[in-house]
PAKOLMAR-126900 format. One record per residue (C-alpha): residue number from 1; residue in one letter; x, y, z. Coordinates in steps of 0.25 Angstrom, whole numbers, padded with zeros to 4 digits. Layout:
# PAKOLMAR-126900
<rec nugu="NUM" bami="a" u="X" v="Y" w="Z"/>
...
END
This chain:
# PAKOLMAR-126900
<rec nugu="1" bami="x" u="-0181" v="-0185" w="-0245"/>
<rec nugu="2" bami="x" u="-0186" v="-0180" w="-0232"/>
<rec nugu="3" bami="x" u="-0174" v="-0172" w="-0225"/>
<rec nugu="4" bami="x" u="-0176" v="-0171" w="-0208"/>
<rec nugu="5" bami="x" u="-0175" v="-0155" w="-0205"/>
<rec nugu="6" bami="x" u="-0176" v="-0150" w="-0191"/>
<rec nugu="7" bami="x" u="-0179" v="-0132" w="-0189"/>
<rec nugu="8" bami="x" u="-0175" v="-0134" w="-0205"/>
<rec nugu="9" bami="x" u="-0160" v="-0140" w="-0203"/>
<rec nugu="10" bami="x" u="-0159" v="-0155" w="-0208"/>
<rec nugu="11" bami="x" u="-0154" v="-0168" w="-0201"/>
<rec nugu="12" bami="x" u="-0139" v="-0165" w="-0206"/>
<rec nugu="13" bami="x" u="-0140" v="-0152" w="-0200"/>
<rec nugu="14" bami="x" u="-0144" v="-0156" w="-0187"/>
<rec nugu="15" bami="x" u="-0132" v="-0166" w="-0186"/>
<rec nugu="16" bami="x" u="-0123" v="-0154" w="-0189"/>
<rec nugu="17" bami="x" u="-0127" v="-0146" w="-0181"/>
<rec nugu="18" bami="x" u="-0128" v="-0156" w="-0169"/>
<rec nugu="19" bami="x" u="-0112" v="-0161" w="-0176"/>
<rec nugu="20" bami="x" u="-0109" v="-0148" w="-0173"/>
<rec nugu="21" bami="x" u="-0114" v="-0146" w="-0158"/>
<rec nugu="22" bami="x" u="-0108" v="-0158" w="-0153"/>
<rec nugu="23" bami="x" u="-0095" v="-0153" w="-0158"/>
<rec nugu="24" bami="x" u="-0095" v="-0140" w="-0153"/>
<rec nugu="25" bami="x" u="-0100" v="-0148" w="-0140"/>
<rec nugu="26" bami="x" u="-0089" v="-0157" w="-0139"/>
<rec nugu="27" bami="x" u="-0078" v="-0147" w="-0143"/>
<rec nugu="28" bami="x" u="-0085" v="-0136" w="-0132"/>
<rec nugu="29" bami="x" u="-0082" v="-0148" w="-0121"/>
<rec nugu="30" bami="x" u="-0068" v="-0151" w="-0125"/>
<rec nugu="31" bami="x" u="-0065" v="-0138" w="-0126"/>
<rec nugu="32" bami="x" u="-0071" v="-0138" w="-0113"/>
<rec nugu="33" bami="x" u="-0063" v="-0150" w="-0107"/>
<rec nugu="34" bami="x" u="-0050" v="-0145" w="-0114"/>
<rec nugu="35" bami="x" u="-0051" v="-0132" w="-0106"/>
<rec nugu="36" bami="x" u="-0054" v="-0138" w="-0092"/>
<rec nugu="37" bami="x" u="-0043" v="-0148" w="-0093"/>
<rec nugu="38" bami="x" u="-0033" v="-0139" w="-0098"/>
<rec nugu="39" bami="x" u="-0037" v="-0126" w="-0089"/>
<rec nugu="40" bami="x" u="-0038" v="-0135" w="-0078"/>
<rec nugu="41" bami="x" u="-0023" v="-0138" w="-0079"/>
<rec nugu="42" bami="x" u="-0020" v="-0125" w="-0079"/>
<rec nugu="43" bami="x" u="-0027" v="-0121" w="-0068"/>
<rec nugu="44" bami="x" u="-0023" v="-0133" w="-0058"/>
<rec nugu="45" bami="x" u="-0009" v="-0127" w="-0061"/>
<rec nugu="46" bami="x" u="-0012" v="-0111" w="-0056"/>
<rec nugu="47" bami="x" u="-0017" v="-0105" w="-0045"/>
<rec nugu="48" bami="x" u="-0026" v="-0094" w="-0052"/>
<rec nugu="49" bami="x" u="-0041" v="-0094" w="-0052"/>
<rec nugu="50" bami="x" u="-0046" v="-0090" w="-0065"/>
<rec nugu="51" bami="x" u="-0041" v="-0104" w="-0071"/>
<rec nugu="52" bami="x" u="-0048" v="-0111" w="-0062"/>
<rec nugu="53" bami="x" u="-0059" v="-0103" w="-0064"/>
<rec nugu="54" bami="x" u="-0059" v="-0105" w="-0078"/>
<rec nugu="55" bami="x" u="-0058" v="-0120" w="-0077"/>
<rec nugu="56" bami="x" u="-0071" v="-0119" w="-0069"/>
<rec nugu="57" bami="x" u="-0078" v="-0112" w="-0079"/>
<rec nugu="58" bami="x" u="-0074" v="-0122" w="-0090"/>
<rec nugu="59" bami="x" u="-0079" v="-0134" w="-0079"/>
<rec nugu="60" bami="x" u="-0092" v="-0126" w="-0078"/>
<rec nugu="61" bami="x" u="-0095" v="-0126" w="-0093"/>
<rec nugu="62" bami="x" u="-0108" v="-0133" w="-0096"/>
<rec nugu="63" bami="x" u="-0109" v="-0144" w="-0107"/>
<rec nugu="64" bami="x" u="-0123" v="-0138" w="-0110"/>
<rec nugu="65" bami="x" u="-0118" v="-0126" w="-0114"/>
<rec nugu="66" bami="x" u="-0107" v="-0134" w="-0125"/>
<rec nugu="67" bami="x" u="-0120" v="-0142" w="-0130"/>
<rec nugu="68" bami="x" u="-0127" v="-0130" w="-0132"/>
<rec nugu="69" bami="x" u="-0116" v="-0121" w="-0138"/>
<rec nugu="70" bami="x" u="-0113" v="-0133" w="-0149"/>
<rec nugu="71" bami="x" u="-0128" v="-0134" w="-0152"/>
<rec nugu="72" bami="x" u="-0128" v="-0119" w="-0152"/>
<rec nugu="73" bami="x" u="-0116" v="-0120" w="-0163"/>
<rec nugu="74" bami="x" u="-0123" v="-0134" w="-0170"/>
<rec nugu="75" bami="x" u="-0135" v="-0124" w="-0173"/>
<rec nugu="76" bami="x" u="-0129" v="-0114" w="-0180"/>
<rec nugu="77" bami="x" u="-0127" v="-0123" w="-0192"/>
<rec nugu="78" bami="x" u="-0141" v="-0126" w="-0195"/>
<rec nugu="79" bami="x" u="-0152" v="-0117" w="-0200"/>
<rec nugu="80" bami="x" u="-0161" v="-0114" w="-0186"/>
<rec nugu="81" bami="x" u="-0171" v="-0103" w="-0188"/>
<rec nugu="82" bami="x" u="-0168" v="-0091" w="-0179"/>
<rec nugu="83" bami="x" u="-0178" v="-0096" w="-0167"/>
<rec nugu="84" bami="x" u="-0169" v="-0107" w="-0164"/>
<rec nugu="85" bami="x" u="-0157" v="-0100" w="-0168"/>
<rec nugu="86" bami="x" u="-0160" v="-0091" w="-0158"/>
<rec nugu="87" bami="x" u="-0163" v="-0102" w="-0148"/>
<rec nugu="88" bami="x" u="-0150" v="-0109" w="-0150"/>
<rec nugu="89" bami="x" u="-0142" v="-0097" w="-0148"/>
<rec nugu="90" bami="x" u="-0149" v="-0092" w="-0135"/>
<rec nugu="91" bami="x" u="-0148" v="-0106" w="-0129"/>
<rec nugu="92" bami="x" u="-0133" v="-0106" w="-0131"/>
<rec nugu="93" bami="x" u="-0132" v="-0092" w="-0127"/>
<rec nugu="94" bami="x" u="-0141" v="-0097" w="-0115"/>
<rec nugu="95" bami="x" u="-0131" v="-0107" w="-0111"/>
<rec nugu="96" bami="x" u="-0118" v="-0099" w="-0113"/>
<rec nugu="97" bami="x" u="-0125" v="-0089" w="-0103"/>
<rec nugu="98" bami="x" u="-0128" v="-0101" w="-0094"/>
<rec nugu="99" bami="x" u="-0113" v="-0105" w="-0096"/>
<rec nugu="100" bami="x" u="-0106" v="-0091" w="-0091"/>
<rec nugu="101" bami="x" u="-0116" v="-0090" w="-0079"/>
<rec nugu="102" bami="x" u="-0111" v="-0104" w="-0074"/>
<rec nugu="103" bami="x" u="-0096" v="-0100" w="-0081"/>
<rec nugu="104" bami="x" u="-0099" v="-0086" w="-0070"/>
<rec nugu="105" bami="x" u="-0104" v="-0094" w="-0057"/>
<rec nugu="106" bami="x" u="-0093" v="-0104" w="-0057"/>
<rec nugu="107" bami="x" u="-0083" v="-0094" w="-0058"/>
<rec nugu="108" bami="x" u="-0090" v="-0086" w="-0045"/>
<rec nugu="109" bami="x" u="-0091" v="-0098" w="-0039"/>
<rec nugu="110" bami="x" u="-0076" v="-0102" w="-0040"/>
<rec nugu="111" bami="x" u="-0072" v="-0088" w="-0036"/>
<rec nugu="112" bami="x" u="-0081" v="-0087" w="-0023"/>
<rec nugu="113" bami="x" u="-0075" v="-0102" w="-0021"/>
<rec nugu="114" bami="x" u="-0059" v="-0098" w="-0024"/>
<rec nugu="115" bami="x" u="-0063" v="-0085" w="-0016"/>
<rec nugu="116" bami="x" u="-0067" v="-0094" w="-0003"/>
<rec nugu="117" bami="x" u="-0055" v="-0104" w="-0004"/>
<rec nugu="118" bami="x" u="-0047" v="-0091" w="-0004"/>
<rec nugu="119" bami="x" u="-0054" v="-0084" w="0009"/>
<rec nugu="120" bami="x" u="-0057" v="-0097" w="0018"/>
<rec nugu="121" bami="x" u="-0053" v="-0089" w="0032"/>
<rec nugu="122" bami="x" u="-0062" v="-0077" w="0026"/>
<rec nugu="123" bami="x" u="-0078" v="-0084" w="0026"/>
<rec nugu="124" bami="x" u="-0085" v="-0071" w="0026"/>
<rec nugu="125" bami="x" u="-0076" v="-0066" w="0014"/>
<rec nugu="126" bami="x" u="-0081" v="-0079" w="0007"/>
<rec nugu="127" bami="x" u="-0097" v="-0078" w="0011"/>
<rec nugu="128" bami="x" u="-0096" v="-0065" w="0005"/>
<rec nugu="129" bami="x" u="-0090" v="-0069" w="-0008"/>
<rec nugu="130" bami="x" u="-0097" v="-0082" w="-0009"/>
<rec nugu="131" bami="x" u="-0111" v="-0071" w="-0009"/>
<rec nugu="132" bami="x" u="-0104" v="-0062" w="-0020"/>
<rec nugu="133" bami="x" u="-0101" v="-0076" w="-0030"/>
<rec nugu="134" bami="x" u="-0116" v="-0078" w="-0026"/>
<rec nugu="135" bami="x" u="-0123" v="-0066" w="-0030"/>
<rec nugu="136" bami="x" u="-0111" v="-0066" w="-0042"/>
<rec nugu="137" bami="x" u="-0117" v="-0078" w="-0046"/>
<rec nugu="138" bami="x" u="-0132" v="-0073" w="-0045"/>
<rec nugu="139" bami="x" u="-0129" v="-0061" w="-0055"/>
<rec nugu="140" bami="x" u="-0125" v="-0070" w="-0065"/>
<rec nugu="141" bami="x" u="-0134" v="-0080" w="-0066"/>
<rec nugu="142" bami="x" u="-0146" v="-0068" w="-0066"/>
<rec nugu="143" bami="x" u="-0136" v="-0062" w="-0077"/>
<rec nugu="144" bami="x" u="-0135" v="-0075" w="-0083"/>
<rec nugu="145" bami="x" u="-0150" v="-0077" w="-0084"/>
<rec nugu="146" bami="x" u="-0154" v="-0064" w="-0089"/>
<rec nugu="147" bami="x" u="-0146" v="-0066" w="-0101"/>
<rec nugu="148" bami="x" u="-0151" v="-0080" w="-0104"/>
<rec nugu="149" bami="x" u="-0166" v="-0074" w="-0103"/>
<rec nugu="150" bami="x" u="-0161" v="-0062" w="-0112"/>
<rec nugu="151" bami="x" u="-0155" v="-0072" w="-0122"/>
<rec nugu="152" bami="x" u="-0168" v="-0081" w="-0122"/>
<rec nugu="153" bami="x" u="-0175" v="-0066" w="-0127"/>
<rec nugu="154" bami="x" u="-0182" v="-0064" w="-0113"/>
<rec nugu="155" bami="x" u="-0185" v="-0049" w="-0111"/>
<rec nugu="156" bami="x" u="-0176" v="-0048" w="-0096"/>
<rec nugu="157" bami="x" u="-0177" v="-0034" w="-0095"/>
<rec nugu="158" bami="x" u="-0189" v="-0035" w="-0088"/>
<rec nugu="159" bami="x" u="-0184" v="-0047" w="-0080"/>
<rec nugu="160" bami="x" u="-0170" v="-0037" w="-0076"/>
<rec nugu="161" bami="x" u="-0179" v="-0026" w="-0072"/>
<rec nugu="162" bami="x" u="-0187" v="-0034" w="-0061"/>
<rec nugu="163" bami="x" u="-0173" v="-0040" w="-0058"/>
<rec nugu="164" bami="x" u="-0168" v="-0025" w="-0054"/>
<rec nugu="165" bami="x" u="-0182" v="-0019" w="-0047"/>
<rec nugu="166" bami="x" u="-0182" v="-0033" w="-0038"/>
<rec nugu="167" bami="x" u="-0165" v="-0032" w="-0036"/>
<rec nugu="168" bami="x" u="-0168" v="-0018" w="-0031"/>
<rec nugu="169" bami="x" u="-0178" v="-0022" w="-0024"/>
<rec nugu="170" bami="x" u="-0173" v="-0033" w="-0017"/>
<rec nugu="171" bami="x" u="-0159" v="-0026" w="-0016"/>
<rec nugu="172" bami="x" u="-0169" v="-0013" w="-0006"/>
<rec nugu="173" bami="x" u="-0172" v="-0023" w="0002"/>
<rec nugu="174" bami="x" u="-0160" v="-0031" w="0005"/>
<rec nugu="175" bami="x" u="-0150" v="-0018" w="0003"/>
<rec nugu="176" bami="x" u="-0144" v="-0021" w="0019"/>
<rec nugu="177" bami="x" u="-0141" v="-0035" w="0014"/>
<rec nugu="178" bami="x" u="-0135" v="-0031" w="0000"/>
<rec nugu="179" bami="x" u="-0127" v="-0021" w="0006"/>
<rec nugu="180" bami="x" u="-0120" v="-0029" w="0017"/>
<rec nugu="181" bami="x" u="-0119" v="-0039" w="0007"/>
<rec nugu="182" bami="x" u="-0111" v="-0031" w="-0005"/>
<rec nugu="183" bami="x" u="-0105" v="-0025" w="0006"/>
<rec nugu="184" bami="x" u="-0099" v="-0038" w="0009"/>
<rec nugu="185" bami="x" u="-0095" v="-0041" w="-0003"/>
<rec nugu="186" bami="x" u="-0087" v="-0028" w="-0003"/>
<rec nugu="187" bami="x" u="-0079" v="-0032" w="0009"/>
<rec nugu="188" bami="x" u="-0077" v="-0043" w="0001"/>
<rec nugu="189" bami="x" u="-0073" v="-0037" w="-0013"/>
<rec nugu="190" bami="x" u="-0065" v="-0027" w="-0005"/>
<rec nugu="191" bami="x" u="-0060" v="-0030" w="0009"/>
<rec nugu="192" bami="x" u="-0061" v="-0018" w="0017"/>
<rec nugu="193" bami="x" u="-0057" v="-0028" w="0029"/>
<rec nugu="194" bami="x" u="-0059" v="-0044" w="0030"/>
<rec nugu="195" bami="x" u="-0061" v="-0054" w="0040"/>
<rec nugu="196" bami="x" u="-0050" v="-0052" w="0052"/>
<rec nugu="197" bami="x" u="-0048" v="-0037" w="0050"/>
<rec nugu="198" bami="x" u="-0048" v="-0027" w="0061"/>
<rec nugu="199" bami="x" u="-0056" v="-0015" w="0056"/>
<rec nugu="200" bami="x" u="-0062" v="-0003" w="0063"/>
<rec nugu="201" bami="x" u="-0076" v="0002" w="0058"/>
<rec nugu="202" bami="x" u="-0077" v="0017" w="0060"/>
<rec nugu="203" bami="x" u="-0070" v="0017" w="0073"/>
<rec nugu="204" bami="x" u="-0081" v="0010" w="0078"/>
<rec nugu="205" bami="x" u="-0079" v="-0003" w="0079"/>
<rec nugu="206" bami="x" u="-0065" v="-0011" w="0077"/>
<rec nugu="207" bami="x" u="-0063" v="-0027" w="0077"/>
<rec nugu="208" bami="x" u="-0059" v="-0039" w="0066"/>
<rec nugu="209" bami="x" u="-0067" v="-0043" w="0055"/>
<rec nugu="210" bami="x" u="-0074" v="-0057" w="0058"/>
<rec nugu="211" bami="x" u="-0083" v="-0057" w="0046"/>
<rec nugu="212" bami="x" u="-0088" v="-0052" w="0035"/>
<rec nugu="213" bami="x" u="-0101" v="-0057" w="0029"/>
<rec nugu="214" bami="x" u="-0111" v="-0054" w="0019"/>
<rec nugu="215" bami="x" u="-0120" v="-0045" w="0028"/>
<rec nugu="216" bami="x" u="-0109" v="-0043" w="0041"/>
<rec nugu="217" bami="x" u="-0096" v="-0041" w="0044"/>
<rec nugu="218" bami="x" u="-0093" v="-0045" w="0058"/>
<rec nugu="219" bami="x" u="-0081" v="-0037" w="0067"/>
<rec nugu="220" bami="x" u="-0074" v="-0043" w="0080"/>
<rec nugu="221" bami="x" u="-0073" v="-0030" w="0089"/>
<rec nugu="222" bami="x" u="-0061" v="-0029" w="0099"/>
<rec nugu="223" bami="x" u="-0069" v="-0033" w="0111"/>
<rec nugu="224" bami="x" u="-0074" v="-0044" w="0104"/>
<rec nugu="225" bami="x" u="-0088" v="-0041" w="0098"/>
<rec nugu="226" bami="x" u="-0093" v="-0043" w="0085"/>
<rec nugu="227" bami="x" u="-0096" v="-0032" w="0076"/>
<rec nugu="228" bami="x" u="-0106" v="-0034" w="0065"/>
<rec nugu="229" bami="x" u="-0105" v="-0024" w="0055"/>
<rec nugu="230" bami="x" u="-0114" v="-0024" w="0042"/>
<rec nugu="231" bami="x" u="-0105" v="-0024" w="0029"/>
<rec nugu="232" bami="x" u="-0111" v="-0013" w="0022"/>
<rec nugu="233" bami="x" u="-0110" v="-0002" w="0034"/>
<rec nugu="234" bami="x" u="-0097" v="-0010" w="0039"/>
<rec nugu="235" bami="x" u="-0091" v="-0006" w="0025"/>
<rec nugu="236" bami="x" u="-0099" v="0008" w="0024"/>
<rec nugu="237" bami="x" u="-0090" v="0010" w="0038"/>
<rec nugu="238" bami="x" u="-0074" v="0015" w="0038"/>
<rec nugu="239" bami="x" u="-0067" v="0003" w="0042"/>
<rec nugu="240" bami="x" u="-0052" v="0003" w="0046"/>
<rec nugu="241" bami="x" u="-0046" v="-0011" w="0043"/>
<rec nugu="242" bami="x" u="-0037" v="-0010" w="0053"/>
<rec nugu="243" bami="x" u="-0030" v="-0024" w="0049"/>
<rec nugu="244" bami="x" u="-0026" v="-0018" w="0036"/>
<rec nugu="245" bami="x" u="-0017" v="-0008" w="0043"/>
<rec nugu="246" bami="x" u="-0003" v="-0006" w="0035"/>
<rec nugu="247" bami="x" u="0004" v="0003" w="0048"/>
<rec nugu="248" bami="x" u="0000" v="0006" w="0060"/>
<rec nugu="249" bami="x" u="0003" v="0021" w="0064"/>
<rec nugu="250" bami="x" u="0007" v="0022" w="0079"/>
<rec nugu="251" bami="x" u="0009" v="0035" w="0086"/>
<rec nugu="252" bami="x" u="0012" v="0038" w="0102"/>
<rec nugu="253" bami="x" u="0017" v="0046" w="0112"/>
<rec nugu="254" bami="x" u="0027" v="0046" w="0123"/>
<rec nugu="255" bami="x" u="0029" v="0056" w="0133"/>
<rec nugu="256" bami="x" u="0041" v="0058" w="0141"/>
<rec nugu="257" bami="x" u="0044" v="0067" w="0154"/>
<rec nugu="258" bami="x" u="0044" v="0082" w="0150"/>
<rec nugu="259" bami="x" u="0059" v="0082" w="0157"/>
<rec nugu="260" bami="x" u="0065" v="0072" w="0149"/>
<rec nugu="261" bami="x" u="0079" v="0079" w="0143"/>
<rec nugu="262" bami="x" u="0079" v="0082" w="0129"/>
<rec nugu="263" bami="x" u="0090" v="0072" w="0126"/>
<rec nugu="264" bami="x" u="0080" v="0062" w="0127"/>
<rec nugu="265" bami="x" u="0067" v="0068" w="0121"/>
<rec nugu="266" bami="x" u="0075" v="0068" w="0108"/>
<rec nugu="267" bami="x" u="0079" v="0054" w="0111"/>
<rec nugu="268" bami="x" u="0064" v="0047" w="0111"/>
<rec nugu="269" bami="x" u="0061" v="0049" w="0097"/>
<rec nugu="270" bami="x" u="0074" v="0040" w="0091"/>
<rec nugu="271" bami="x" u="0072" v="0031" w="0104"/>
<rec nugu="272" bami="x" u="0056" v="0030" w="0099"/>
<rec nugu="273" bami="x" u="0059" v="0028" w="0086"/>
<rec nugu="274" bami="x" u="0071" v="0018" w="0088"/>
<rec nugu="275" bami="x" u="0062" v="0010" w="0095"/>
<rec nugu="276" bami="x" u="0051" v="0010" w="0084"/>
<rec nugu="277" bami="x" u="0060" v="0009" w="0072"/>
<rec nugu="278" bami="x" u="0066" v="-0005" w="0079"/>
<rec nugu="279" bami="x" u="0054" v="-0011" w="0076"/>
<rec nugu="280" bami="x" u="0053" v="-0011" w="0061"/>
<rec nugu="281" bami="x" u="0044" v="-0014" w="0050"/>
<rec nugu="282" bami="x" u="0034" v="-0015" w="0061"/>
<rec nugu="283" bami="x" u="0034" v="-0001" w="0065"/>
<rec nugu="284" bami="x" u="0038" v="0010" w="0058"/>
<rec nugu="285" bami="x" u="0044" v="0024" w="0065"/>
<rec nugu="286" bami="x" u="0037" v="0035" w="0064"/>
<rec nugu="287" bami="x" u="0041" v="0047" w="0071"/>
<rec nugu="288" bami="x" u="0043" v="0050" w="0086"/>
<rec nugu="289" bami="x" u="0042" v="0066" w="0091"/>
<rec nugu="290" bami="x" u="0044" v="0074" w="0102"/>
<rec nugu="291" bami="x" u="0030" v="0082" w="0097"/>
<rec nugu="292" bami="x" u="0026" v="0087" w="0113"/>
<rec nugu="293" bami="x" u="0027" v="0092" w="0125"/>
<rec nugu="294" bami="x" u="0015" v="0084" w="0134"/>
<rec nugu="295" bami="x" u="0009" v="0090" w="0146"/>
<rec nugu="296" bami="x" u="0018" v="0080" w="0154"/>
<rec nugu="297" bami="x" u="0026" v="0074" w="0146"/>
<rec nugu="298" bami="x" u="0035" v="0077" w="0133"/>
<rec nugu="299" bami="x" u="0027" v="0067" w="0121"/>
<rec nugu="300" bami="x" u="0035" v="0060" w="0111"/>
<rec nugu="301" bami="x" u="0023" v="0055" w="0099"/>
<rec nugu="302" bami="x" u="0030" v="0040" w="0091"/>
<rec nugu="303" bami="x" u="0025" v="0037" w="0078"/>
<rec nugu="304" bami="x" u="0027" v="0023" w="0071"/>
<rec nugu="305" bami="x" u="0018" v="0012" w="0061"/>
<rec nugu="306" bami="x" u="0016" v="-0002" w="0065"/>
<rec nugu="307" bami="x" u="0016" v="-0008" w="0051"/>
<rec nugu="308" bami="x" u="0005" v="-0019" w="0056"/>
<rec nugu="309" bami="x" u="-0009" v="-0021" w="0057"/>
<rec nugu="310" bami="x" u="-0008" v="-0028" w="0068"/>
<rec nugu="311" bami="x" u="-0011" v="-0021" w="0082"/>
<rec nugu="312" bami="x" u="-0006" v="-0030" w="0092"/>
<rec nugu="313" bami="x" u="0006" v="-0031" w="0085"/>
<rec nugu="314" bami="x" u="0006" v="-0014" w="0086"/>
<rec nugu="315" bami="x" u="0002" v="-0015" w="0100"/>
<rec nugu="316" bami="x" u="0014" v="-0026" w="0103"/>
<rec nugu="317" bami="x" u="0025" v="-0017" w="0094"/>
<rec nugu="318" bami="x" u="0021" v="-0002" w="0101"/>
<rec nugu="319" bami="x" u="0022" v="-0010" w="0116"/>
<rec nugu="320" bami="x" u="0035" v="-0014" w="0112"/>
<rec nugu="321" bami="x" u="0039" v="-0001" w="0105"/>
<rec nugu="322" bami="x" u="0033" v="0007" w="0119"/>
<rec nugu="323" bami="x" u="0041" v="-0002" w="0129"/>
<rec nugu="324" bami="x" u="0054" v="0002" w="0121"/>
<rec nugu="325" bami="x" u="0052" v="0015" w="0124"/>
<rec nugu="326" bami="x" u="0050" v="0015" w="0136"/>
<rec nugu="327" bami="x" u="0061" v="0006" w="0138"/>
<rec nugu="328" bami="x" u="0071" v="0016" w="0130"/>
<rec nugu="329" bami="x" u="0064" v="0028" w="0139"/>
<rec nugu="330" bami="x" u="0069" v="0021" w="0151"/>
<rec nugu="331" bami="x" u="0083" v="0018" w="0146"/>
<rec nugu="332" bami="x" u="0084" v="0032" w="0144"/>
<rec nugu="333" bami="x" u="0077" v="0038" w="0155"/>
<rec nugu="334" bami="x" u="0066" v="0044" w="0147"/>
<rec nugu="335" bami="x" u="0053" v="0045" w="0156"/>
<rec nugu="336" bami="x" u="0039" v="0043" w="0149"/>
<rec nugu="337" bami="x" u="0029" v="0055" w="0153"/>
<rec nugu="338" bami="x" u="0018" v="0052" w="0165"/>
<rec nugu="339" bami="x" u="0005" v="0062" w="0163"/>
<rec nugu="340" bami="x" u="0006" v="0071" w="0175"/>
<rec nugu="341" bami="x" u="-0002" v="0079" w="0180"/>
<rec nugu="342" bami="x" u="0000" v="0090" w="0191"/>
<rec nugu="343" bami="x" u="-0011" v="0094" w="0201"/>
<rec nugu="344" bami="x" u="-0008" v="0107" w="0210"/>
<rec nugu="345" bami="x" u="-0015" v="0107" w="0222"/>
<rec nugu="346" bami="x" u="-0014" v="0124" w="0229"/>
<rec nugu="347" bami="x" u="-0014" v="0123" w="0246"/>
<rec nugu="348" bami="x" u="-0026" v="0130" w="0251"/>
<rec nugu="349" bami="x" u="-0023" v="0138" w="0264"/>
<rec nugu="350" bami="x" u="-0032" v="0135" w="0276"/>
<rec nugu="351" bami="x" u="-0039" v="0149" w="0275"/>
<rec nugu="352" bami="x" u="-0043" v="0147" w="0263"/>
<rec nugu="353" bami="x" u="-0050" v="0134" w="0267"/>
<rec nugu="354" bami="x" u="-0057" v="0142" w="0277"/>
<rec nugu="355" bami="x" u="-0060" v="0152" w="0269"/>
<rec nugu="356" bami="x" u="-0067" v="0141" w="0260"/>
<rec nugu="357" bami="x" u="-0076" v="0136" w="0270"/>
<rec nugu="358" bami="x" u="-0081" v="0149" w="0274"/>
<rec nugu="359" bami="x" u="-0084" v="0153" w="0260"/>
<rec nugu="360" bami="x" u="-0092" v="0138" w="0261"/>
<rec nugu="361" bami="x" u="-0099" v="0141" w="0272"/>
<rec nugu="362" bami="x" u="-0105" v="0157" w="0267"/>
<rec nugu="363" bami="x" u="-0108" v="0150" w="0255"/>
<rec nugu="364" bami="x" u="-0116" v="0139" w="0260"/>
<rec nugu="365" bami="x" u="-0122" v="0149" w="0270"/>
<rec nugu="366" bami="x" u="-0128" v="0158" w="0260"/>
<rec nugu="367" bami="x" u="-0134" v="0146" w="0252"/>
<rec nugu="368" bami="x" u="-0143" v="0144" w="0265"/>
END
């Protein structure tokens, strides 16, 4: 009796094997589904990512790739020569690589997404993070295909070394760009300063970061003027973030009259520092010295920290701290020092005058 065979596997076979893939289809689904709705709980209930990142990677799993798993697996009980043994194997490899490159661009989608719903006053922080998921995405779909070629038996290592010569190329001829651009990614990664920071580059130029782009990051001088800085030679400069200062260190000197009695020259320094020390944990007392004796005056040099970033707040706390003073000098008759400076004028005698003008007149004579 004639028996119906197909690549040398008979009828019964064949109805195993596609038994067999529909099981392992259906179970990979429920497994699926089971995960989702049980994950899904979990992650409604916390505030972490990673669950909800995970959640999104078992939504993103494709039923393709479950029917060709569970006819992979159906194969494997049937007697395929190595041809189609090896075609089975590659497809399923095929889609399983298929499978993490979505599995991969979800997840840097979600993140560049989370990232933005978490920096909404920052838009330059998030351009430059949605560029980083982008290239992100790019190397791993290039990855992602390289391997699929190399697992269908294509010879890459040709296609790779084209690959590198026109990177390398391309990359010479765009450098500036490339440059600025990691360099913004740096700021991003790192944070040297961000948006509403006052920074000083090199002493050249001071103001608050407005914006930091992917080629530019922009600086509102003092005066008002916009400063356009390039982000690699901005970060190739010396920057003082100021706005991260911890403590400010304030020094000054005061100068009273050089005939002030010694009583009270011992007196400024506890009166300085009693003045000072009342304003704690803004400030912070230092020292305060008799240290010399001026050209007019007898000088006093007051040391404290401002523990503030802020320098309208400094400002407004040393005109406070400056008008005690001079208040308690003038409770206790301490007088500040004026610069003066004497100018002795010697009386010239009428003979001499004449004497001058005669001197004048011999002078001019012999010039003719």
């Amino acid at each position: 009796m004639f028996q119906f065979q197909l690549l040398n596997n008979t009828a019964e076979e064949w109805l195993l094997a596609a038994a067999i893939a529909t099981v392992v289809t259906l179970a990979l689904y429920l497994v699926r589904s089971v995960l989702m709705r049980h994950l899904g709980a979990i992650a409604a209930r916390t505030e972490t990512q990673l669950d909800d990142m995970l959640v999104s990677g078992i939504k993103a799993t494709r039923v393709l790739l479950m029917v060709v798993l569970g006819i992979y697996v159906g194969t494997t009980v049937l007697e395929l020569s190595p041809r189609w043994e090896q075609f089975f194997t590659r497809a399923a490899i095929a889609a399983l690589l298929v499978q993490c490159a979505i599995w991969g661009d979800r997840a840097v989608r979600r993140w560049v997404r989370n990232y933005r719903a978490s920096n909404t006053r920052d838009p330059a922080r998030t351009t430059s993070t949605a560029a980083l998921g982008f290239i992100l995405r790019i190397l791993l779909w290039v990855v992602i295909v390289l391997m699929i070629l190399d697992n269908l038996g294509f010879n890459i290592t040709t296609l790779v070394a084209s690959l590198g010569i026109g990177g390398v190329a391309v990359a010479l001829a765009v450098q500036n760009i490339l440059g600025d651009l990691f360099a913004s990614l740096s700021i991003v990664i790192d944070k040297p300063f961000v948006i509403g920071d006052f920074i000083n580059v090199e002493g050249q130029a001071m103001g608050t970061v407005e914006y930091v782009g992917l080629k530019t990051t922009r600086v509102r001088a003092l005066d008002g003027e916009q400063i356009v800085f390039s982000n690699n030679k901005l970060l190739n400069s010396r920057i003082h973030n100021i706005q991260r200062l911890q403590s400010r260190r304030v020094a000054f000197v005061i100068g009273v009259v050089q005939n002030t009695p010694k009583d009270l020259l011992a007196e400024v320094p506890r009166l300085i520092g009693d003045i000072i020390r009342a304003r704690q944990p803004r400030a912070g007392f230092d020292r305060a010295h008799f240290f010399r004796f001026g050209p007019s005056s007898l000088d006093f040099e007051i040391v404290y920290y401002f523990n503030d970033p802020d320098f309208n707040m400094h400002m407004d706390m040393q005109q406070e701290i400056f008008l005690e003073i001079h208040g308690a000098f003038q409770e206790r008759g301490i007088k500040l020092a004026v610069p003066v400076q004497a100018v002795r004028v010697d009386p010239v005698s009428p003979m001499e005058l004449v004497s001058r003008d005669e001197a004048e007149r011999v002078l001019r004579r012999d010039a003719a």
